[in-house]
C-alpha positions, -999 to 999 in steps of 0.1 A, spaced: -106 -333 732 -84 -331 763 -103 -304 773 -136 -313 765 -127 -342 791 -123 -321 820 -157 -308 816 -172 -346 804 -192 -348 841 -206 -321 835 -221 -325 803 -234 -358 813 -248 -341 846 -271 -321 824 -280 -353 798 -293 -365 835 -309 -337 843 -334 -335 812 -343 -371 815 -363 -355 851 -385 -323 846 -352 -298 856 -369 -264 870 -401 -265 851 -421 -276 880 -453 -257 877 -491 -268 884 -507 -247 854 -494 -240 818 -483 -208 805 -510 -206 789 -534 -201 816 -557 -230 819 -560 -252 844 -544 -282 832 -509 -295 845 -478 -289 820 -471 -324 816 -461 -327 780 -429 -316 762 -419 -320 723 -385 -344 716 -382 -327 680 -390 -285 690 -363 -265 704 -360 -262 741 -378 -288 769 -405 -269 783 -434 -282 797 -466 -276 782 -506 -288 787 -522 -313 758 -544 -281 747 -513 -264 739 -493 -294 722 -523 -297 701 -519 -264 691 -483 -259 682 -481 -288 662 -506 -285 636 -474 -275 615 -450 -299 631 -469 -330 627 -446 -361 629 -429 -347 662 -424 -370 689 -441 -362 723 -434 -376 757 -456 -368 787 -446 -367 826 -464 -400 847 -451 -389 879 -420 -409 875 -404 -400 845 -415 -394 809 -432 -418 786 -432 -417 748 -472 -407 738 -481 -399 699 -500 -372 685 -528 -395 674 -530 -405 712 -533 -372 724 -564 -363 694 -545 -348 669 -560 -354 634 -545 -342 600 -571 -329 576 -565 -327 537 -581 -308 515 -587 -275 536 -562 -251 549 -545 -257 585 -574 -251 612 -603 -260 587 -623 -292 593 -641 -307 566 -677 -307 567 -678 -346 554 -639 -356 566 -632 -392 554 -607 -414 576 -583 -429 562 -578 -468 565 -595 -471 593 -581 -449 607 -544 -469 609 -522 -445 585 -489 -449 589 -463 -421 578 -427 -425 572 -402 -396 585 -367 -389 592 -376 -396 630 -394 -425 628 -427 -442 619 -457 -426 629 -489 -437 636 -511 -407 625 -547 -396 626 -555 -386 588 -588 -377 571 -593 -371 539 -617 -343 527 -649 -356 511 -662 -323 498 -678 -322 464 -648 -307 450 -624 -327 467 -594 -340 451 -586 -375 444 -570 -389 478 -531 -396 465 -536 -356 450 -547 -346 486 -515 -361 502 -489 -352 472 -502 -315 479 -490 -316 513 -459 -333 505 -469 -369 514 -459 -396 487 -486 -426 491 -476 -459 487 -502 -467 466 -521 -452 447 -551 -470 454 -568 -465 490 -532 -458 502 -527 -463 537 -488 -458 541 -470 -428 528 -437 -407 534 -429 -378 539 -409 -356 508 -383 -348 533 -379 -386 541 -376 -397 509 -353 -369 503 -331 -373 530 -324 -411 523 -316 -402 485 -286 -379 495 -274 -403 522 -278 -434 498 -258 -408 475 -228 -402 499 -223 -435 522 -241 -461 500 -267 -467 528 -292 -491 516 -329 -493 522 -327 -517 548 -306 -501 571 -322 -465 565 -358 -479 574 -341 -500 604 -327 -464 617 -359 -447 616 -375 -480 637 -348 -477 663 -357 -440 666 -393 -450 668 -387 -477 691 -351 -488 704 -366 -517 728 -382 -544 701 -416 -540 725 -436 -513 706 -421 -521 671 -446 -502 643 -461 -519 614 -435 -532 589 -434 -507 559 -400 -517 545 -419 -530 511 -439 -499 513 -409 -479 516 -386 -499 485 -415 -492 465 -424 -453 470 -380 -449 472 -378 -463 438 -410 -440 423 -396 -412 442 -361 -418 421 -379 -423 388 -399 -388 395 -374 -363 402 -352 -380 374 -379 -367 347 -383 -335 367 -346 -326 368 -346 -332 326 -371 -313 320 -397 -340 309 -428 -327 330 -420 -297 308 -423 -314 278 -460 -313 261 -465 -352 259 -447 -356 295 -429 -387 302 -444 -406 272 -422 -385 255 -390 -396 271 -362 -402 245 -333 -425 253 -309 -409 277 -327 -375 284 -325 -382 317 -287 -382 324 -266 -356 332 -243 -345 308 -208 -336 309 -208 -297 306 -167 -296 300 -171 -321 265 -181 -312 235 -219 -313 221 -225 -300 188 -253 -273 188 -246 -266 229 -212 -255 234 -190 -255 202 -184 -225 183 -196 -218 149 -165 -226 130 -156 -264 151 -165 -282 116 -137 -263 95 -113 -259 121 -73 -260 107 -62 -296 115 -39 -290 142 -65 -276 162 -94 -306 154 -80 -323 186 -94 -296 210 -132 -305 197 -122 -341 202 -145 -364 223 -127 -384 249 -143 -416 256 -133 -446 282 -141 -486 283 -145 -502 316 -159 -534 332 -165 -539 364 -172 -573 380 -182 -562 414 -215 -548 399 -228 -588 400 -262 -596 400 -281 -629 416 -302 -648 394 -335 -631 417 -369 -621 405 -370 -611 366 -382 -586 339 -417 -596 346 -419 -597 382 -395 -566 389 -399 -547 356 -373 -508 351 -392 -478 352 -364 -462 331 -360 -477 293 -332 -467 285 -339 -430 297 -302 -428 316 -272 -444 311 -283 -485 309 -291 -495 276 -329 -504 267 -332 -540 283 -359 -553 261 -335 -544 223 -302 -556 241 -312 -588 254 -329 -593 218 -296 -585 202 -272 -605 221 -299 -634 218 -295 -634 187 -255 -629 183 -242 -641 214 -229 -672 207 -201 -661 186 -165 -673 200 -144 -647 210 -110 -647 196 -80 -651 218 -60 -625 226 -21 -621 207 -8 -596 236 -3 -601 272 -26 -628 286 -56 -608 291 -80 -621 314 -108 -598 299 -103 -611 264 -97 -650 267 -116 -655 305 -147 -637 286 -167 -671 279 -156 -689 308 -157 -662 338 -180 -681 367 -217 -670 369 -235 -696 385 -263 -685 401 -260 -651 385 -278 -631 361 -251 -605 356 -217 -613 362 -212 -576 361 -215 -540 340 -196 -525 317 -197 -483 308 -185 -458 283 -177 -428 305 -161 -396 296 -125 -401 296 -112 -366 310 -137 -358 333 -149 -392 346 -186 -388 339 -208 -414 328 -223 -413 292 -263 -419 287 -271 -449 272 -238 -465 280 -239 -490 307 -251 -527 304 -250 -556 322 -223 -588 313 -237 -622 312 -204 -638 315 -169 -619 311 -160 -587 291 -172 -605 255 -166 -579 228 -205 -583 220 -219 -568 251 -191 -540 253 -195 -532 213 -231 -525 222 -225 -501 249 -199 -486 228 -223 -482 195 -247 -471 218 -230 -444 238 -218 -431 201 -254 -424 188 -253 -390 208 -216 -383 192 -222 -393 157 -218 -355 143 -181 -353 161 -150 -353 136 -126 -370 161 -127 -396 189 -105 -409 214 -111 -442 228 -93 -458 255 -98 -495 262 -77 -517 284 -76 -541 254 -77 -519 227 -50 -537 209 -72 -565 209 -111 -551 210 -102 -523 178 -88 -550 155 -121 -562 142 -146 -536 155 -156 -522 120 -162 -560 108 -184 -568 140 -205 -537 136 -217 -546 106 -238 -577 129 -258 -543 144 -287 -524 132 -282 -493 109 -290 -469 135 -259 -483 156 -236 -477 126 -208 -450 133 -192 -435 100 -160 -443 113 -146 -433 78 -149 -398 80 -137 -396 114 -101 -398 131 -108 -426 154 -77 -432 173 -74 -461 202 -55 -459 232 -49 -481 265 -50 -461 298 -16 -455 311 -25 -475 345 -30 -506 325 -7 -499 296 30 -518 314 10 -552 314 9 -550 275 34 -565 250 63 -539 241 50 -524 207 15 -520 224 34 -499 248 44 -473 224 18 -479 198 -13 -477 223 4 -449 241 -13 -419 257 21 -405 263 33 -405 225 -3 -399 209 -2 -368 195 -33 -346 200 -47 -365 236 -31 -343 265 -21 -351 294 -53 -376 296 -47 -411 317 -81 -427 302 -86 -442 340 -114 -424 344 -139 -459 346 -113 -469 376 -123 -434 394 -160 -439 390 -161 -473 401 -145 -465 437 -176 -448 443 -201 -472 428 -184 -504 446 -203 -497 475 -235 -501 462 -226 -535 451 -238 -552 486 -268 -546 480 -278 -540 442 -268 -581 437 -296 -589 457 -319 -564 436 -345 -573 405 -333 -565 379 -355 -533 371 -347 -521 408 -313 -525 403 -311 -506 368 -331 -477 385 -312 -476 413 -279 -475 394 -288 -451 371 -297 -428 403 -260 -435 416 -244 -427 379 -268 -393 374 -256 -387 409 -220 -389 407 -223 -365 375 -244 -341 393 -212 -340 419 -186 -336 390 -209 -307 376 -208 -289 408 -170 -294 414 -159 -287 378 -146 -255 388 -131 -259 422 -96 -266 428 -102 -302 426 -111 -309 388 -103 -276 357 -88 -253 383 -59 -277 396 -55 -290 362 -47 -256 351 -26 -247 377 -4 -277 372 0 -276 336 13 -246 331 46 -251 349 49 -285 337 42 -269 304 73 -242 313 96 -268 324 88 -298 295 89 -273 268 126 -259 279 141 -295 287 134 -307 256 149 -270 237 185 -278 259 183 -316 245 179 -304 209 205 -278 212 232 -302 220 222 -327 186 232 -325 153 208 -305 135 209 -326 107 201 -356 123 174 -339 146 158 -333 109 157 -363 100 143 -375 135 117 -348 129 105 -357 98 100 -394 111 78 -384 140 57 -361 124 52 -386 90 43 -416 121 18 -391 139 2 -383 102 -1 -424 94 7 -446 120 12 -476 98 48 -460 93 76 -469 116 71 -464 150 101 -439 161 94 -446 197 110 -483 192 146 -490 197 156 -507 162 184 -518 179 181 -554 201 196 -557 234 228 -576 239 219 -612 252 242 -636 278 229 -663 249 242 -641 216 272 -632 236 282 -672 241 272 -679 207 297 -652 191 322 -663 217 322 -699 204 323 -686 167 356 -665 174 370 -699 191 356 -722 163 380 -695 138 407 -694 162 409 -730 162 407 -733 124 436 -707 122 455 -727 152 458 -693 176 431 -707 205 444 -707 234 430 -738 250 444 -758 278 417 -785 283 400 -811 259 364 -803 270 364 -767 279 373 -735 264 384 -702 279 352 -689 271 331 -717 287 352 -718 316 339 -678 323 304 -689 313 303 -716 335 314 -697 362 285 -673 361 259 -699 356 275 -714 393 272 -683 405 240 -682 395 231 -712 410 248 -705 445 226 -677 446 192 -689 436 204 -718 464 207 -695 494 169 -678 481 158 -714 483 174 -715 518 156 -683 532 122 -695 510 119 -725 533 134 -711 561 142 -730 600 107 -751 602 114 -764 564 99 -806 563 122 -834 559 112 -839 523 124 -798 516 157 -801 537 162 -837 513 158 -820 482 176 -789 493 207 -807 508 209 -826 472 209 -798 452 242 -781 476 259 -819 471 253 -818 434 260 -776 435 296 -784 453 310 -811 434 302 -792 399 323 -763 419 350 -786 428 354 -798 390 348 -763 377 379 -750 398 402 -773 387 402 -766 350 400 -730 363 435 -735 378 450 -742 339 435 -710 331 440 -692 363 474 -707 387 473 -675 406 440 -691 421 459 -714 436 474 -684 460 438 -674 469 424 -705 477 427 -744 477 407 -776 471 400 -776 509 382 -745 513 353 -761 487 348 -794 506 354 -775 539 331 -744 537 302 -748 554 276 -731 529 279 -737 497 267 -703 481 296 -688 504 328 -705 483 343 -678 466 347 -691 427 375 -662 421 366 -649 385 385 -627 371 375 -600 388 373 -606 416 417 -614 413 432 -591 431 450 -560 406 487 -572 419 478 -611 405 483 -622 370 453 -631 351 449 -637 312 438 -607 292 417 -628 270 399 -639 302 392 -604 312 376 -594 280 355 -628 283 341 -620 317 334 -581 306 313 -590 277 294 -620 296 286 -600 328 277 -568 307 252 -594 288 243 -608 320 233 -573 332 214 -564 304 195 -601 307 186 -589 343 175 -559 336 149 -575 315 136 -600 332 130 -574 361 113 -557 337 93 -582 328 84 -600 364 73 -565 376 53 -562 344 38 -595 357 35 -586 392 15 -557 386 -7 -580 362 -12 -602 388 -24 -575 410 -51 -563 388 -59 -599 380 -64 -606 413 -87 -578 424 -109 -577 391 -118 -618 395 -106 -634 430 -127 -636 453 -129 -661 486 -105 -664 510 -93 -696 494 -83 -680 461 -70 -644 478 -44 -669 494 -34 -684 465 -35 -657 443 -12 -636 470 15 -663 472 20 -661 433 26 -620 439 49 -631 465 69 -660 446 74 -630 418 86 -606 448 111 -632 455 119 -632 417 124 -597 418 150 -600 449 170 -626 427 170 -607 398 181 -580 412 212 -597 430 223 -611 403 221 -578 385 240 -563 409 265 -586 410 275 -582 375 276 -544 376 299 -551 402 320 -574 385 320 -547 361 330 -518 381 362 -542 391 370 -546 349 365 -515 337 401 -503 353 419 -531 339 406 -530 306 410 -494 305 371 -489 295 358 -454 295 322 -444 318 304 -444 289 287 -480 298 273 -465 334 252 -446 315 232 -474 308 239 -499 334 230 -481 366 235 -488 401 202 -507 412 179 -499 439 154 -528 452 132 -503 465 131 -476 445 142 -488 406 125 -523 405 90 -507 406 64 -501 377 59 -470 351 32 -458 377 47 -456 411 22 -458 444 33 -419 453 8 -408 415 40 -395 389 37 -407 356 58 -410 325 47 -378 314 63 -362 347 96 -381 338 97 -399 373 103 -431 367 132 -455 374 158 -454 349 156 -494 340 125 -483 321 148 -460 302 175 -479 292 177 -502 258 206 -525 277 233 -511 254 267 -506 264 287 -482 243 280 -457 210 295 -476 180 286 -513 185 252 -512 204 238 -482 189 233 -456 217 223 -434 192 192 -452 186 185 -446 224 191 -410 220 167 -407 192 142 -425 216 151 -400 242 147 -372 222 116 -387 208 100 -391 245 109 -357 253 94 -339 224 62 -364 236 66 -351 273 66 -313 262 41 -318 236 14 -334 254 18 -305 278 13 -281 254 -22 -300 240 -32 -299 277 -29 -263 283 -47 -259 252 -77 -283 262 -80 -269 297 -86 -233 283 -113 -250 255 -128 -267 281 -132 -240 304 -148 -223 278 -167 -252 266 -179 -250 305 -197 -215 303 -209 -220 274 -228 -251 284 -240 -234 312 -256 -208 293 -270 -228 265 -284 -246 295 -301 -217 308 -314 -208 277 -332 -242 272 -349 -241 305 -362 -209 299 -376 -218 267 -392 -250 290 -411 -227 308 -438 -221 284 -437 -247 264 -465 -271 277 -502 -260 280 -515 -271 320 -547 -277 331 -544 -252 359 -529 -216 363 -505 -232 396 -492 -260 379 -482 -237 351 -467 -213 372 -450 -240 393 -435 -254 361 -423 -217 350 -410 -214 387 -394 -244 380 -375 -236 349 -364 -205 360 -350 -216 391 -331 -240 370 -317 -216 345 -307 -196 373 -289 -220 391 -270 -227 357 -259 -190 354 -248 -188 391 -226 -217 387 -215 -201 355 -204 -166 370 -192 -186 406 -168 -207 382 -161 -179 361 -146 -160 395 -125 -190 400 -109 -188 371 -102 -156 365 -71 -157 392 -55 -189 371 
C-alpha cells in the first residue's frame, strides 16, 4: 500500500482523464461514415469513441450496456432505447419480424446487474409465434408476470443476487437499491419502482432452480410430483440405505453397528423471529414441505389440536428452554423462532426438519421436527441424538409420540437409540447428567461435539434482519434457499482440508498418543483390580441402567461434616472426661472454626470494599462501616478466648493492634499456622485447623465449580433470550457479580492451601494431599470444561479442579475411587479416538459412494420423461449429464485429496 501511494496522483490523473475524451479526438468514425464519434460504451472494454450507427451495431449482443455520448462539454448518460435500439423476440439476432408487437407500450423495463433499463422490446407476432413469457424465458429474461408482463430480469441478475444473498446475507432491498444507484446516483432520473416486481420474480426464480437442481423437471409428472423433502440437499458423508451403505450394513457384528450410525442434532434458534405480517392466505410457500420446513398446512393442524398440553418442568439445571417454553415473549410475533434437526457430524440440515416456535422450545413443536426428520431414517438400526435438554426432552418421548399419526411413528424398539447433550452445553447440567449424557464417555459416538446446530446458525443469523419482516410463505422459501445453500457449500468442501481431510489428519496422532497414555496408566495398576474396573465399564456401556463407573462413589469431605465429627469426638471426650477445654462456651474446635469463618468474613469485607469502590453513596459507606464495627468487635472477643488456647499470641500481638488497625480485613487473627515454627502451639489445635482448612478447600473448589458452571449458563442464557439494551445491562451485571464470586472463591481457596502448606511440616504429613489440592490459578484453572482457545475434554486440557473428587489422602477419602475414574476417562479418551478414526475412513467411503450412486441416478433422469420437443429433451439429457458429471469429478477431485492422508 505504501507503494501504491507514491503512485496515487497518478492514478487519479488518469480517472480524470477518461471523464474528457483523452486522444480520441477525431471528426469521423473508424468506421468510415460521416458521422462524429461521439458515443462510447461504460460496460465494453476500452473507451473509444464510436458513431450511433456503430453503437447500434455492436450491441445487438450486449443489450443492457450503458452508453454515454459527448455534448461538447463532457459526457451524458443516453440509453439504447434513446438511441433506436429495439430488441426483437422470436427471430434470430438481425431478423425483424414481419408483424413485431411492442411491448407495454413500449415502457419495458429490464432488471440487470448494472441497473434498470428502460428497453425497446417487441415481441414477434408471427403465426407460429410463441407465447410472450416463452419468447422472453428463451432469451434468458424472467417476466414478472406472466400475464402481459412488462417488467422482467435478466437470468444473470437474478443469479447474481442469489450467490450474493448466499455469502453476505444481502437482502432484496439493498440489492435492488444498488442497481438504482448504478442507474442513477443523483435521485433526479430515478427509474420506475420494480422492487415488488423484483421480490416476486427473486422468489419464483428460487423455487425454480430448487426443482431443477432435484431433478423434478426430470420427473414424468414434473413438479406435481414433488415428494416431501426432494428438494434438499443431502448429506453425502451419512448414511442412506440403498445409496451408500454396503450390502452387508443390516448384519454387521455389533461392535461395528456404530459406524452405520446416524448422527442427528436438536437446536432452537430465537433469532429466526417472525412479525405477526401478512399470512398463509395473503403470502402463501411455494415449497410444501419440499425442503427442510415441515408442511405448514399438517403442522399447524397438529399443534392446533395438541398444543395446549403443559410442559413439565425441568428436574436438572434450570433450563430456560424447558420451563421458559410457555412463557417466552411473542407479542406481536408469529414465530418466536425455528427449531432444526441437522446432521450432527457434518452440520447439514435434514429435509423436512425445520419449523417454526410459536412461543419457546415446547417439546410439541421440536417432537414434530424430530418425528419428522426421522421418516427418511426409519430403515437405520442405530441413532444418535444430541439435545441440549436431552435429560429432560428423552424422558417421555415414546409416551408423547403416541399423540402423532402412524406415519410419524419410529420403531424405536428395534433400534439403539442413545441420547446425548453436546459437549458445549453439557457443564451447565446437573453432575450425573454430566457423565450419563456424555459424548466423551458414550461408547460408539467418536470424537463428535453434537454443536453442529450452533455452527449453522452463525451463518443463518444474518438473514434474520430481514426474514422477520417476511410473510410467512416468503420467509419459509427464502430459508429453505439459505439451508439448501449452506449444504451445497458443505458438499463442496467435504474433502478439503477444512471438513474429512483435517479430521483425519488430526485423529490419527491423537489416536497414537490417547491409545499409549492410557497402556502406561494400566501398566502401573493392579491387574486384578483393572479387571474388575473392566468388567464394570463394558457391563455399563452394554445397559446403561447399571452403575455409572464414571461417578465418584465416594463424597467430598465438607467444612460442615468436618465440624459435625469434630463436635462428636468432643461430645465423647467430654463423656470420658479427657476434653481439653478452657472456656464455658467454646471448644478448641469452635475456636479454629470460628476463626476461619472471620477470616472469611474479613475477606468478603475488603470485596465489598473494592465492589463499591471511592464514589460509594452515604447509605453504602453506612452499611459498610457497620458491618467493619460489628466484624472488629466479634475479632476482639474471638482473640481473647484464643489467648487460653493460644498465650504465645500474646507475643505476636496485643488487644491494641485490633482496635488500632486501620482496616479491619488487615488484623492478623494468628491461627495456628500462621505461629511461627519456634512458638508453642497445641497439637490438638494443629490437627483441628488441618482438617477444617483441607475441608474448606475442598468446599471452594466446589463452589468454583459450580459459579463457573453458572457463569457460563448465564452466558448462553443471555444471548439465546436478552435482547434490549435495558436487559443486556442487567443481564451483564449478574455475569459480573458471579466474576466477583469467582475472585472470592478463589481467595479463600487459596488461602487454605496455604494454611496448609504451613501444617503439613509440623504434622509431618506426606505430599500425597497436593495431588489433589492444587495450587490455583484465577486465570487459567477457574475456567469452564471448554476453554475460549477450542481443547476439549477429549484432548485432556482442561484445568485440574475439574479433575479432582476433593479427597485428601488413599485410605480415608478413597483416592482409589478417583483412580478408577481416571482410568475410566482415559480408556474414554483413547477409545473415542479409536471410533473416530474408524468413522472418518466409513465416511470417506460413504462419500464416493454417494457420489457415484448420485451419478448413476441422474443418468437414469435423462430419459426418463417423454418432452413435447426434441430441444427440451436434449436440454434435459444435457442437463443430467452435466450433473452426473460434476458428481464424478468431485468424486475423483476428493478422491486425490485423500489419497496423501
Amino acid at each position: 500500500l505504501r507503494v501504491w501511494h507514491s503512485d496515487a496522483e497518478l492514478f487519479l490523473d488518469e480517472l480524470i482523464r477518461l471523464e474528457g475524451r483523452g486522444s480520441d479526438t477525431r471528426d469521423t468514425c473508424f468506421c468510415g461514415s460521416n458521422e462524429s464519434p461521439l458515443y462510447r460504451c461504460r460496460d465494453c472494454h476500452g473507451a473509444e469513441l464510436v458513431c450511433c450507427q456503430c453503437v447500434l451495431h455492436t450491441h445487438r449482443w450486449q443489450l443492457f450496456h450503458r452508453i454515454e455520448y459527448w455534448n461538447g462539454s463532457f459526457f451524458q448518460k443516453t440509453s439504447l432505447k434513446s438511441l433506436g435500439l429495439r430488441i426483437q423476440l422470436g427471430h434470430h439476432i438481425g431478423i425483424r419480424c414481419n408483424n413485431p408487437i411492442p411491448a407495454s407500450n413500449n415502457d419495458f423495463v429490464v432488471i440487470d446487474v448494472n441497473g434498470v433499463h428502460a428497453v425497446g422490446l417487441d415481441f414477434c407476432g408471427c403465426e407460429i409465434a410463441q407465447p410472450h413469457v416463452t419468447q422472453l424465458l428463451r432469451v434468458r429474461l424472467f417476466p414478472a408476470t406472466t400475464v402481459r408482463p412488462k417488467t422482467a430480469a435478466t437470468f444473470r441478475a437474478l443469479e447474481y443476487f442469489q450467490i450474493l444473498s448466499f455469502e453476505s446475507k444481502l437482502s432484496a432491498l439493498e440489492f435492488y437499491h444498488t442497481i438504482v444507484r448504478l442507474t442513477d446516483n443523483t435521485g433526479i432520473h430515478i427509474p420506475k419502482d420494480r422492487y415488488e416486481s423484483l421480490l416476486r420474480m427473486m422468489r419464483e426464480w428460487r423455487f425454480l432452480k430448487q426443482m431443477k437442481r432435484s431433478g423434478q423437471g426430470h420427473h414424468p409428472e414434473s413438479i406435481t410430483a414433488t415428494q416431501p423433502g426432494a428438494c434438499a440437499v443431502l448429506c453425502p458423508a451419512c448414511p442412506h440405505p440403498g445409496k451408500n451403505l454396503p450390502e452387508e450394513w443390516v448384519n454387521a457384528p455389533p461392535e461395528s453397528k456404530f459406524l452405520y450410525a446416524l448422527f442427528v442434532a436438536i437446536d432452537a434458534n430465537f433469532r429466526l423471529a417472525r412479525r405477526n405480517v401478512s399470512s398463509d392466505t395473503v403470502d402463501p410457500g411455494l415449497n410444501h414441505g419440499y425442503a427442510f420446513f415441515v408442511e405448514e398446512t399438517a403442522f399447524k393442524s397438529f399443534l392446533n389440536s395438541h398444543g395446549r398440553i403443559t410442559q413439565e418442568k425441568s428436574t436438572c439445571s434450570s433450563h430456560s428452554a424447558v420451563n421458559l417454553a410457555d412463557t417466552k415473549a411473542s407479542h406481536g410475533l408469529a414465530a418466536t423462532g425455528a427449531g432444526t434437526i441437522d446432521c450432527a457430524r457434518h452440520n447439514f440440515k435434514r429435509p423436512n426438519s425445520v419449523g417454526d416456535l410459536q412461543k419457546g422450545e415446547r417439546y410439541i413443536n421440536m417432537d414434530y421436527m424430530f418425528f419428522s426428520s426421522m421418516l427418511s431414517a426409519s430403515t437405520l438400526q442405530v441413532i444418535n441424538i444430541s439435545y441440549d435438554i436431552a435429560c429432560q426432552w428423552s424422558k417421555n418421548l415414546w409416551t408423547r409420540m403416541s399423540a402423532f399419526p402412524q406415519q410419524y411413528h419410529l420403531d424405536h424398539d428395534s433400534k439403539t437409540i442413545t441420547f446425548l447433550v453436546p459437549k458445549f452445553h453439557l457443564p451447565a447440567h446437573v453432575l450425573s447428567c454430566q457423565t450419563t449424557y456424555s459424548f466423551n464417555f458414550i461408547k460408539g459416538v467418536g470424537r463428535t461435539d453434537g454443536e453442529a446446530p450452533e455452527r449453522g446458525w452463525a451463518n443463518i443469523n444474518p438473514v434474520a434482519t430481514s426474514t422477520r419482516e417476511m410473510g410467512p410463505g416468503s420467509r419459509r422459501d427464502t430459508l429453505d434457499d439459505h439451508f439448501n445453500d449452506w449444504n451445497w457449500k458443505k458438499v463442496c468442501l467435504m474433502g478439503m482440508l477444512c471438513t474429512i481431510a483435517r479430521k483425519v489428519k488430526a485423529a490419527l496422532p491423537e489416536c497414537l498418543e490417547r491409545t499409549r497414555d492410557l497402556y502406561d496408566f494400566e501398566a502401573a495398576l493392579d491387574p486384578s483390580q483393572l479387571a474388575s474396573w473392566k468388567r464394570d465399564i463394558e457391563a455399563w456401556e452394554s445397559d446403561r441402567s447399571k452403575p455409572n463407573p464414571f461417578e465418584l462413589k465416594v463424597t467430598t469431605v465438607t467444612q460442615a461434616s468436618v465440624r459435625l465429627a469434630l463436635s462428636k469426638a468432643e461430645s465423647d471426650e467430654m463423656e470420658r472426661g479427657t476434653i481439653m477445654s478452657l472456656h464455658d462456651d467454646i471448644s478448641p474446635s469452635m475456636l479454629i472454626s470460628s476463626g476461619l469463618e472471620l477470616e472469611d468474613q474479613q475477606r468478603r469485607l475488603q470485596f465489598e470494599g473494592r465492589k463499591i469502590g471511592q464514589h460509594a453513596t452515604d447509605s453504602q459507606q453506612a452499611t459498610l462501616l457497620q458491618r467493619i464495627n460489628s466484624l472488629r468487635r466479634r475479632i476482639d472477643a474471638w482473640s481473647r478466648v484464643q489467648l487460653l488456647y493460644m498465650p504465645c499470641v500474646s507475643r505476636l500481638r496485643s488487644f491494641d493492634d485490633i482496635a488500632t488497625e486501620q482496616k479491619v480485613h488487615d488484623i492478623n487473627l494468628l491461627l495456628p499456622s500462621a505461629i511461627p515454627a519456634g512458638l508453642p502451639c497445641e497439637q490438638c489445635l494443629l490437627e483441628f485447623e488441618w482438617v477444617l482448612r483441607e475441608a474448606q478447600a475442598n468446599d471452594a473448589i466446589t463452589d468454583i465449580r459450580n459459579v463457573v458452571n453458572l457463569k457460563y449458563h448465564l452466558y448462553k442464557h443471555k444471548d439465546a433470550y436478552i435482547r434490549g439494551q435495558r436487559a443486556n445491562t442487567r443481564a451483564t451485571g449478574v455475569i459480573n457479580n458471579a466474576d466477583n464470586r469467582i475472585d472470592a472463591l478463589a481467595a479463600k481457596y487459596n488461602a487454605a492451601r496455604n494454611a496448609l502448606v504451613k501444617l503439613a511440616p509440623r504434622l509431618q504429613k506426606d505430599n500425597n494431599w497436593q495431588l489433589t489440592l492444587k495450587p490455583l490459578d484465577r486465570t487459567k484453572d477457574a475456567v469452564p470444561l471448554t476453554q475460549v482457545d477450542g481443547t476439549t475434554v477429549g484432548q485432556q486440557r482442561v484445568s485440574w479442579i475439574w479433575k479432582t473428587p476433593g479427597v485428601s489422602n488413599n485410605s480415608e477419602y478413597g483416592l482409589q475411587d478417583s483412580l478408577r475414574v481416571e482410568w475410566c476417562k482415559a480408556r474414554a479418551r483413547a477409545h473415542r479416538w479409536e471410533e473416530e478414526v474408524q468413522l472418518l475412513n466409513e465416511e470417506r467411503r460413504r462419500v464416493l459412494a454417494f457420489f457415484e450412486w448420485q451419478a448413476l441416478w441422474w443418468e437414469a433422469q435423462s430419459s426418463r420423461r417423454a418432452f413435447g420437443s426434441t430441444e427440451a429433451a436434449e436440454g434435459a439429457v444435457a442437463y443430467a449429464h452435466r450433473q452426473a458429471s460434476l458428481r464424478r469429478r468431485l468424486a475423483s477431485h476428493f478422491k486425490s485429496i485423500w489419497e496423501g492422508i
